[in-house]
N, C-alpha and C positions, 0 to 999 in steps of 0.2 A: 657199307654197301648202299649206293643212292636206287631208292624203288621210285621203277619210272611207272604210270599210269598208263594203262593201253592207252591210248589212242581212241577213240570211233572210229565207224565206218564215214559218217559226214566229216570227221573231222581230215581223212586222210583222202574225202576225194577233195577238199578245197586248197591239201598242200600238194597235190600231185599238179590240179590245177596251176598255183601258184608259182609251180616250178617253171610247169610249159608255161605259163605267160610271160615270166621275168626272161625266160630264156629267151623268146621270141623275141622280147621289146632290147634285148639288149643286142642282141644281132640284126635287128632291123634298123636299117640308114636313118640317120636323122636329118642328113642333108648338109651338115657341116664337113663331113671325109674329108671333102677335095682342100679344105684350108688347110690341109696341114703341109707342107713342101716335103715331096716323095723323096729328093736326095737330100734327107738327113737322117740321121740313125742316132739314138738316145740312149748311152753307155753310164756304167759307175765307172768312176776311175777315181786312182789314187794320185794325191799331191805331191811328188817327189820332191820339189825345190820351191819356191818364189822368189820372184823378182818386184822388188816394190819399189823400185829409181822413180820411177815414172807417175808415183801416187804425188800430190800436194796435201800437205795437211794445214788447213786451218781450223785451229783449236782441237774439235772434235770431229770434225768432218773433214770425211777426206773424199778427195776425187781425182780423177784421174785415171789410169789403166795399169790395172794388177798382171804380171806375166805369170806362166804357170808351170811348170814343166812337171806334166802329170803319166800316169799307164794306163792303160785301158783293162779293164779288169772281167769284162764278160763280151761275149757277141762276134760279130765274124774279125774284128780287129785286134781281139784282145790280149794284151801281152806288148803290144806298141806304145812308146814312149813318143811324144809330141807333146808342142808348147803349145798351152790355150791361155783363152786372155778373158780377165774382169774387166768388166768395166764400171766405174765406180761414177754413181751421178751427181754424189752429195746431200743423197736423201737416207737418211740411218732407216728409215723402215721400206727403203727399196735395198739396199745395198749390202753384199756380202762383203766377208774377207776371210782369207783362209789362211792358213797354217799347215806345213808340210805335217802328210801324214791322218791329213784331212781326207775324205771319201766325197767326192761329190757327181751331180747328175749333171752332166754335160754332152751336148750337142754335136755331133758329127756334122759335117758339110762334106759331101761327097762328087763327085765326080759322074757325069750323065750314065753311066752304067754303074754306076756305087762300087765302083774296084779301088778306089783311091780317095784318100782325108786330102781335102782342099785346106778347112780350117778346121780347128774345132773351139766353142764357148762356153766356159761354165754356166749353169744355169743356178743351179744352191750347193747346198751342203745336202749329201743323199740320207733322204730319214725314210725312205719305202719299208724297210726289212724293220727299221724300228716300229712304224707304223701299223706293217702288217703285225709286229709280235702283240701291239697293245690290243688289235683286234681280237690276236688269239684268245687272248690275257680273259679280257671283257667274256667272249663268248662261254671261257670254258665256267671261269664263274658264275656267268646266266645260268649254264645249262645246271650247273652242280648244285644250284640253288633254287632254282623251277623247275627242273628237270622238265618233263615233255611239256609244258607250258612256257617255257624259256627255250626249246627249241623253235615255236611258234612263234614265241617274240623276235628270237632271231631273223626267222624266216621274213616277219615281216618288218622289219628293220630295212632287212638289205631289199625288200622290194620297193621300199618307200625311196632308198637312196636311189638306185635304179627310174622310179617313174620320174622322180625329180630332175635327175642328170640326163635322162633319157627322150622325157615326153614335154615338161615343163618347161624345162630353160630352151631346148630348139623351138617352140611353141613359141615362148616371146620373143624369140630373135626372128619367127618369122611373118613377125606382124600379127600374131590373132589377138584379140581383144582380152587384155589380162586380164580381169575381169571372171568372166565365164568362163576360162581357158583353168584361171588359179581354182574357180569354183570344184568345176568337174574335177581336178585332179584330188581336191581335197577331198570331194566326196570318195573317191574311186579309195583314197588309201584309208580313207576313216573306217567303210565298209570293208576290206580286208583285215585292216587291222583287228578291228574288234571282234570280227566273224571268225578271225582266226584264233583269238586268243579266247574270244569267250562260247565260242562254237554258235553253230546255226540256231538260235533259241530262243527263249521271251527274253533273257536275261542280255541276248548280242540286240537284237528289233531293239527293245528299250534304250539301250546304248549311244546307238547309230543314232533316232530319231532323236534323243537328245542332245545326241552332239553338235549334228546338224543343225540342229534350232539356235543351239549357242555360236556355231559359225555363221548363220545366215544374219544374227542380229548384227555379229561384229562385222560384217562384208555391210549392210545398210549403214551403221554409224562410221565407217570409217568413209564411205562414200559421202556421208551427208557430212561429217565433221572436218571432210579431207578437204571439202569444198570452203568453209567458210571460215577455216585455218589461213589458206592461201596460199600453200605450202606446193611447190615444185617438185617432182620426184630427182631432180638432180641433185639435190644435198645429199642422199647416197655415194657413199664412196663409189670409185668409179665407173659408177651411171653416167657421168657426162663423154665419160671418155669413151662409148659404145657412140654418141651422135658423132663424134670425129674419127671414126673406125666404119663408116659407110651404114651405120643403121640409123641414120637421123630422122628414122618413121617411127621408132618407137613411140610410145606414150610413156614415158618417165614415170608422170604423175600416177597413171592407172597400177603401173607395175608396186610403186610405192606404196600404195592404198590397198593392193592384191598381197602384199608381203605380210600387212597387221594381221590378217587375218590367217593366214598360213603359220606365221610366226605362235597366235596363242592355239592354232587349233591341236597340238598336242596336248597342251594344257587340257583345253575342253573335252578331248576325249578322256583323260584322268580321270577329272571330273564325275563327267558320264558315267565312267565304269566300275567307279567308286561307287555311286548310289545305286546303277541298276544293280551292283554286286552286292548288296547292304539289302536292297528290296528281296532280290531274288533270297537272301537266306531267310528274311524274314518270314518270307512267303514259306517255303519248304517246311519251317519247323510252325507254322501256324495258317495252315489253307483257308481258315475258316474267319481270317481276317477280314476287317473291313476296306472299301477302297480307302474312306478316307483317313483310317487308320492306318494303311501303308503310306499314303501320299506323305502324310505326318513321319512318320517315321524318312522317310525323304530326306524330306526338309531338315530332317535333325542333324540329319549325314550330311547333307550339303553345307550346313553353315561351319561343321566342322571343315571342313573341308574346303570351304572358299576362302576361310580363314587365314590360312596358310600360303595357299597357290597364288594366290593378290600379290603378297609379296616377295616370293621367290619370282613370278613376272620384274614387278620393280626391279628387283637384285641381277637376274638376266638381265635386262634391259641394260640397266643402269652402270652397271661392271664393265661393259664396253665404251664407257664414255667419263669414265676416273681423269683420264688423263687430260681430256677438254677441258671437264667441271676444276681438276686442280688449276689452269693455267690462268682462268676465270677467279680464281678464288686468290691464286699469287699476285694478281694484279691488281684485287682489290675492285673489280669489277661489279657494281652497280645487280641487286638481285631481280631488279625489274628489267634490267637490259639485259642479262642471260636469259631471261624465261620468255624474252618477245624474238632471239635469234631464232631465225627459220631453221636451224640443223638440231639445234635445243626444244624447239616447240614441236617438232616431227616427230621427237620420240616421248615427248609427252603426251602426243596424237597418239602413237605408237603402241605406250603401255597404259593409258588411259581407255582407250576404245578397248582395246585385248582385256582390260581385267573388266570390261563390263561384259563380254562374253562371260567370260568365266565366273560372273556373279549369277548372271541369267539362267544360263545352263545347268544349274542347280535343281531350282524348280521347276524348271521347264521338263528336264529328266524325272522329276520325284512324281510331276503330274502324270507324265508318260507312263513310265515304269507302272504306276499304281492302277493306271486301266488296262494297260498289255494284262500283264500277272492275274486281276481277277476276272479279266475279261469271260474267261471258258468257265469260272464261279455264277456268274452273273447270268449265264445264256442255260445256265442247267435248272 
């Protein structure tokens, strides 16, 4: 039998909280709605047949138009057999193919009252149901495992995905300065998250302020290191193709520079929460400590600890760009001319500024942590 921990009274007014504001922000307009085309409907269907006449293959790339003859399998159509069509561009990390018997998520084109399929497109291969089970999958293990501490992590998990998809990304599509836009967001989830996980206390204040210190060094150095890199925020993948999609206000470079620091600020709150968690027990079982005997004690925890997170950074970072560094490496490619490519040097910008948070953030929390904690010692 898993023994779950009551709750607090603070702790259950910041999830009631949390609920009504995810709830609000997620039914509140972002202002994108109207792009979506109101006569289309978005069904699973099954692949009964293909038709592949019409595909060309050279070598391993093929291109050309996949026919489909699929059924619709949920929604107001469902149960109708109709031909939809692939379209193949020649690009293998755009491009699907399918095989009868396949499920995929495919497009309705309907008719100005939506009583009738015009056309309809595959879109992929349908992975929602798979997707939604890995989530179950993840949660149920949190919970069974944290029990009411892992349903707080949950909670704030799906709020962080929420402010992101919700307040973030419509924020930089509508022109505000990434920048202070990524700031505030970061700050808004670092203070939930931790408030929620480590409750309203010296131990969540020590946290937050440490974390924060370690985001704000990394939001200065990548400003200052972004600049004299000379690095473009269009070497991200399809960033260039939002200036040709009617957003050519954006600032690339700023969003680019606003992403380092979003990208380690998980890390930094670990971190954080590692040391004010390490202070805070120290404290508990010895009140009569010194400041600078916990700051000390800090620092002990932090070096463990930055030890590690440095290079699980590099190994994130780095795992996303295998297939680059091999093509570089097949080709026999020069190691001064990979390390001066601007899409190479970006994420050296990338995971260089990010693990200098994440070294900073250490002591910057150990010094926190150690004056929050004996602060109400000090004043008696």
């Amino acid at each position: 039998m898993l023994k779950f921990k009551l709750p607090q009274k603070s702790d259950l007014i910041l999830i009631v909280l949390l609920i009504v504001i995810s709830s609000i922000i997620v039914w509140l307009p972002n202002g994108f709605e109207t792009q979506a085309d109101k006569n289309t409907s978005r069904v699973r269907a099954l692949v009964l047949e293909t038709d592949n006449s019409l595909i060309v293959e050279t070598g391993i790339i093929k291109t050309g138009t996949q026919s489909l003859k699929i059924k619709i399998l949920n929604g107001k159509f469902k149960g109708e057999e109709l031909t939809a069509f692939n379209q193949l561009v020649g690009r293998m990390e755009f491009d699907k193919f399918f095989l009868p018997k396949d499920k995929t998520l495919t497009v309705l084109n309907l008719n100005e009252d939506n009583s009738q399929i015009i056309s309809a497109t595959v879109v992929d291969h349908y992975r929602i149901r798979l997707e939604a089970f890995l989530l179950a999958l993840f949660v149920i293990i949190l919970v069974a495992f944290a029990g009411w501490t892992g349903i707080k992590a949950m909670l704030s998990f799906m709020f962080a995905g929420i402010a992101i998809w919700k307040l973030l990304l419509p924020g930089l599509l509508k022109g505000y300065a990434p920048i202070p836009l990524s700031l505030a967001i970061v700050a808004l989830l670092t203070s939930v998250i931790i408030f929620l996980v480590a409750g309203t206390n010296k131990k969540g204040v020590s946290a937050f302020l440490g974390a924060m210190s370690g985001v704000a060094v990394t939001c200065i150095m990548a400003i200052l290191f972004g600049t004299l890199f000379n690095i473009h925020g269009a070497i991200k993948p399809f960033s260039e193709t939002l200036l040709y999609s009617g957003y050519n206000y954006l600032n690339l470079t700023e969003i680019f520079l606003a992403g380092i620091f979003i990208s380690s600020s998980g890390a930094v709150m670990d971190i954080a929460m590692d040391i004010s968690a390490s202070q805070a027990e120290v404290y508990q079982a010895n009140k009569g400590i010194s400041r600078k005997e916990l700051r000390r004690s800090g620092f002990e925890v932090g070096k463990a600890v930055v030890g590690t997170m440095t290079t699980t950074l590099l190994l994130a970072y780095s795992g996303g760009f295998s297939a680059l560094l091999m093509v570089f490496i097949a080709q026999g490619t020069p190691m001064i001319n990979i390390l001066n490519l601007n899409y190479v040097s970006g994420e050296i910008l990338h995971t260089l500024v990010g693990s200098f948070g994440l070294v900073l953030v250490a002591p910057f929390t150990a010094i926190i942590g150690s004056w929050v904690f004996t602060r109400r010692t000090k004043n008696h």
